[in-house]
Backbone as a printed PyTorch tensor [residue, N CA C, xyz], in Angstrom:
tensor([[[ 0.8400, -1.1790,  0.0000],
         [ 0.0000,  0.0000,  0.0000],
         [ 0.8840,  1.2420,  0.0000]],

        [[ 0.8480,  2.1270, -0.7900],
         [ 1.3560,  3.7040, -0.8500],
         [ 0.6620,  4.4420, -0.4070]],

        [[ 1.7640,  4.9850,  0.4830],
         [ 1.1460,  6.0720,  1.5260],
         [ 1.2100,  7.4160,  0.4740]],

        [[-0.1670,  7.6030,  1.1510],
         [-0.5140,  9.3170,  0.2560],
         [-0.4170, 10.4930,  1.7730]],

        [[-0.6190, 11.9600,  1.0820],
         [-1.3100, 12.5290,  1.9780],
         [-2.1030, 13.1210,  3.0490]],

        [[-2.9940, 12.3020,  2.2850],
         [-4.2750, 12.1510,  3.1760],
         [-4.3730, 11.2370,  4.2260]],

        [[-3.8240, 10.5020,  3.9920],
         [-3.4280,  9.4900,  5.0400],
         [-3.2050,  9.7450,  6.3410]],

        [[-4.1000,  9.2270,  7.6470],
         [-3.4650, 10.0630,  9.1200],
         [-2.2500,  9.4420,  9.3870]],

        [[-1.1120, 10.4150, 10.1760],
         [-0.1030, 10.3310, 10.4380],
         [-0.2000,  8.8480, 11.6940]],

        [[-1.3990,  8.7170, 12.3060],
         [-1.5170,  7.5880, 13.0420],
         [-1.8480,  6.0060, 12.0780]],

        [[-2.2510,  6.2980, 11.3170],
         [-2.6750,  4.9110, 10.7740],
         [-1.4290,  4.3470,  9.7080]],

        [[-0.5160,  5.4490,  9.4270],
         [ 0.8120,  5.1030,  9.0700],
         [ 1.4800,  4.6480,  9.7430]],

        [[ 1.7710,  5.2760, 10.7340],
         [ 2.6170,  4.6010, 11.8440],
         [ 2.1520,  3.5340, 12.5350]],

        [[ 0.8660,  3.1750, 12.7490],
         [ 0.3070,  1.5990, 13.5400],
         [ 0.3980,  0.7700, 11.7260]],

        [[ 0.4300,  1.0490, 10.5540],
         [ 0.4360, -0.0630,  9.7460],
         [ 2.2450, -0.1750,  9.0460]],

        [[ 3.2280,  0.7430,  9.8220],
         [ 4.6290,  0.4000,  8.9240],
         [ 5.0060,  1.1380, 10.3750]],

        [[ 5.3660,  0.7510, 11.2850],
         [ 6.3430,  1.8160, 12.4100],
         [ 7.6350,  1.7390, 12.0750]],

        [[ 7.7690,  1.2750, 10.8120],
         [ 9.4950,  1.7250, 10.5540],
         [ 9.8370,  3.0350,  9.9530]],

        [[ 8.4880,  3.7790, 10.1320],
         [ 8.3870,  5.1060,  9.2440],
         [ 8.3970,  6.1640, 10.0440]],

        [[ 8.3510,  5.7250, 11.5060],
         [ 8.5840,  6.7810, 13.0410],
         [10.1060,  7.2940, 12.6540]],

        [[10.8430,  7.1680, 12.4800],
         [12.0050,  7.4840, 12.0370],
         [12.0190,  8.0350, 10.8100]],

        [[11.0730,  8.3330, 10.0400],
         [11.5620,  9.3750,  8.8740],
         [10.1160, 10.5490,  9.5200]],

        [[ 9.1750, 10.4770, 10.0330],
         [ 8.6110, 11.7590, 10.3360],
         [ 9.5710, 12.0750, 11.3270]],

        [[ 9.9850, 11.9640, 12.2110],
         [10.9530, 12.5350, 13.2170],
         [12.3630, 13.1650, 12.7130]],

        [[12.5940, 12.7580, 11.4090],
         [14.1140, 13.2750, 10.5410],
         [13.3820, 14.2690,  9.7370]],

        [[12.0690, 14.4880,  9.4410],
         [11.7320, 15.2800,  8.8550],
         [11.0700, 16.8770,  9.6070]],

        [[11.0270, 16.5780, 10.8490],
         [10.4400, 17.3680, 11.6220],
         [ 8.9720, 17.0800, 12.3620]],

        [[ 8.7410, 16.2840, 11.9130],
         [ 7.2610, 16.2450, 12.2420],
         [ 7.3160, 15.1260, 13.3110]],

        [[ 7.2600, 15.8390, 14.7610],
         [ 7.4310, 14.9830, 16.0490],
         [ 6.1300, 14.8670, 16.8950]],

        [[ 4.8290, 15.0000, 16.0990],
         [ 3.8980, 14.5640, 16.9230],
         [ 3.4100, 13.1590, 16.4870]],

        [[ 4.0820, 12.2970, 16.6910],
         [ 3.9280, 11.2820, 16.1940],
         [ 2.7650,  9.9790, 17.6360]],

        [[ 3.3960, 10.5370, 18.7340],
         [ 2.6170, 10.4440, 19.6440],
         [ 1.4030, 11.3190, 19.9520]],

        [[ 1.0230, 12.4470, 19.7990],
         [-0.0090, 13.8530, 19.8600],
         [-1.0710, 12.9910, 19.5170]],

        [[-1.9580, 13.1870, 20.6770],
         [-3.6900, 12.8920, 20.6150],
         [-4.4140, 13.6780, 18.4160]],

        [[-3.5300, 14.7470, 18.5770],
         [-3.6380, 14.7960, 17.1660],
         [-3.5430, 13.8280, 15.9000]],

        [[-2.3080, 13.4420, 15.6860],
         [-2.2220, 12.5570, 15.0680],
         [-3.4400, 11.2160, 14.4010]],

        [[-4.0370, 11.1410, 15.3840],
         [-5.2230, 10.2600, 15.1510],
         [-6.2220, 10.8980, 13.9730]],

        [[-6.1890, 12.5080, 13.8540],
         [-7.1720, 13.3010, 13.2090],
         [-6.5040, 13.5860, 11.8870]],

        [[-5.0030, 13.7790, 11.7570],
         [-4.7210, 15.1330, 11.6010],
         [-3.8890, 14.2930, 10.0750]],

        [[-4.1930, 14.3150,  8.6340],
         [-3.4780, 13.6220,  7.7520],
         [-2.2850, 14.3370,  7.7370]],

        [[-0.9470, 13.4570,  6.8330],
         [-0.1820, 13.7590,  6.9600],
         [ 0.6040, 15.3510,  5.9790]],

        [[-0.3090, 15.5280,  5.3020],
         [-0.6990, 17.2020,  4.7990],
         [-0.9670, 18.1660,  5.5180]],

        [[-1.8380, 17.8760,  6.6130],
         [-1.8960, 19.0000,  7.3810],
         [-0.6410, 19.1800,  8.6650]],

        [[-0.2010, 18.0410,  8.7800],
         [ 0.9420, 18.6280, 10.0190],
         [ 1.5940, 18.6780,  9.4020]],

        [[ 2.3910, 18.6250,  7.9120],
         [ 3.6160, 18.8200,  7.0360],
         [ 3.1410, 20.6170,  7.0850]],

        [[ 2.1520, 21.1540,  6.6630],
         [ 1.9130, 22.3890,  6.4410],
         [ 1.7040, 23.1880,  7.8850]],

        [[ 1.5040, 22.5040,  8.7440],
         [ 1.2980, 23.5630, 10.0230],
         [ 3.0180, 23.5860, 10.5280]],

        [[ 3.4830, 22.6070, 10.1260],
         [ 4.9640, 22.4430, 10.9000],
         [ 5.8930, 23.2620,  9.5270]],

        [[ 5.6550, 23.2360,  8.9060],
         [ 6.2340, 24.1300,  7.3240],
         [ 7.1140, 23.0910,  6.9970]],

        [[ 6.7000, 21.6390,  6.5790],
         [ 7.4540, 20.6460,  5.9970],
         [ 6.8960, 20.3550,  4.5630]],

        [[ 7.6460, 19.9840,  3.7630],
         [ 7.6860, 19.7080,  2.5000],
         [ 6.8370, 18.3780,  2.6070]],

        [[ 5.9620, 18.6190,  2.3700],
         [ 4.9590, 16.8670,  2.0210],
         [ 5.3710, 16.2430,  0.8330]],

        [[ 5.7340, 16.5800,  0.0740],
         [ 6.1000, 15.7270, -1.3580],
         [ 6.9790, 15.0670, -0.8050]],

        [[ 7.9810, 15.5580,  0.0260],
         [ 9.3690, 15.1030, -0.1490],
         [ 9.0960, 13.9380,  1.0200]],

        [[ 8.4930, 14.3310,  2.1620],
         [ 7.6900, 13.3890,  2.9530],
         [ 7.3900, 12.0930,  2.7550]],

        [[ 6.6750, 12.3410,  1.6650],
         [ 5.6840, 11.3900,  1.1610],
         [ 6.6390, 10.5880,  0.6400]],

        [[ 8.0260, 11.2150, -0.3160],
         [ 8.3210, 10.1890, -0.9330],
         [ 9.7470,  9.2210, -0.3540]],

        [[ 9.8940,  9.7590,  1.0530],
         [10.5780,  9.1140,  1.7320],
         [ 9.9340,  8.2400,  2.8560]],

        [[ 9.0750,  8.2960,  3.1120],
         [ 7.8850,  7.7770,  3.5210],
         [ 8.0220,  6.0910,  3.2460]],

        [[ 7.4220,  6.5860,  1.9090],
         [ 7.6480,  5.6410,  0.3420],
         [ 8.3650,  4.6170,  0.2670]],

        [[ 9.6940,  5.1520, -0.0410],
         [10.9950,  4.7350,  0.5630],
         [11.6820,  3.8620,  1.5630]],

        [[10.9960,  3.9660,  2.8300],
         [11.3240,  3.9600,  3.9160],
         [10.4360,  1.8860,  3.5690]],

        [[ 8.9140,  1.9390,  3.6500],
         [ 7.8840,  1.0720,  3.4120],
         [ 8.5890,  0.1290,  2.4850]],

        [[ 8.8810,  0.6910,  1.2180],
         [ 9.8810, -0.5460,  0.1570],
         [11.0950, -1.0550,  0.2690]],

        [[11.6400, -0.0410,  1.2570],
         [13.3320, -1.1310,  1.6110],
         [12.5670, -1.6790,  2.8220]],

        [[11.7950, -2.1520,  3.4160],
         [11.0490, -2.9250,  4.6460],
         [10.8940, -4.3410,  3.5340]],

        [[10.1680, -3.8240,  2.8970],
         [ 9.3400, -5.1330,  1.9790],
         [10.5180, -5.7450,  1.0500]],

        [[11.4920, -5.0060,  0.5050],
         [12.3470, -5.7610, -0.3350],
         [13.5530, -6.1760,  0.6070]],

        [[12.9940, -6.4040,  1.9200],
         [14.2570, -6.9750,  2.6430],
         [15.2440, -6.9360,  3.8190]]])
């Protein structure tokens, strides 16, 4: 599954937690925050002034070197 956007920052992290380590290199440390449950990963890239593309595609990244090994 490819993580998009829209996607909450909680349901990423309970379905790949090897990806707690790239929101935290990216800035985005509410990874624990009662928020998180609400809040996709577009809107805390933009309230925190993080690049979501680049996010997203390390994200990405992060999910396919898991699966290839």
């Amino acid at each position: 599954m490819a993580i998009d956007k829209h996607m909450t920052i909680q349901e990423v992290v309970e379905k790949n937690p090897e990806t707690i380590r790239v929101f935290l290199e990216h800035g985005l440390h509410c990874i624990g925050c009662a928020v998180a449950r609400f809040e996709n990963i577009e809107q805390g890239a933009l309230a925190h002034g993080i690049d979501v593309d680049a996010l997203i595609r390390d994200l990405n990244a992060k999910v396919a070197e898991k699966e290839q090994g």
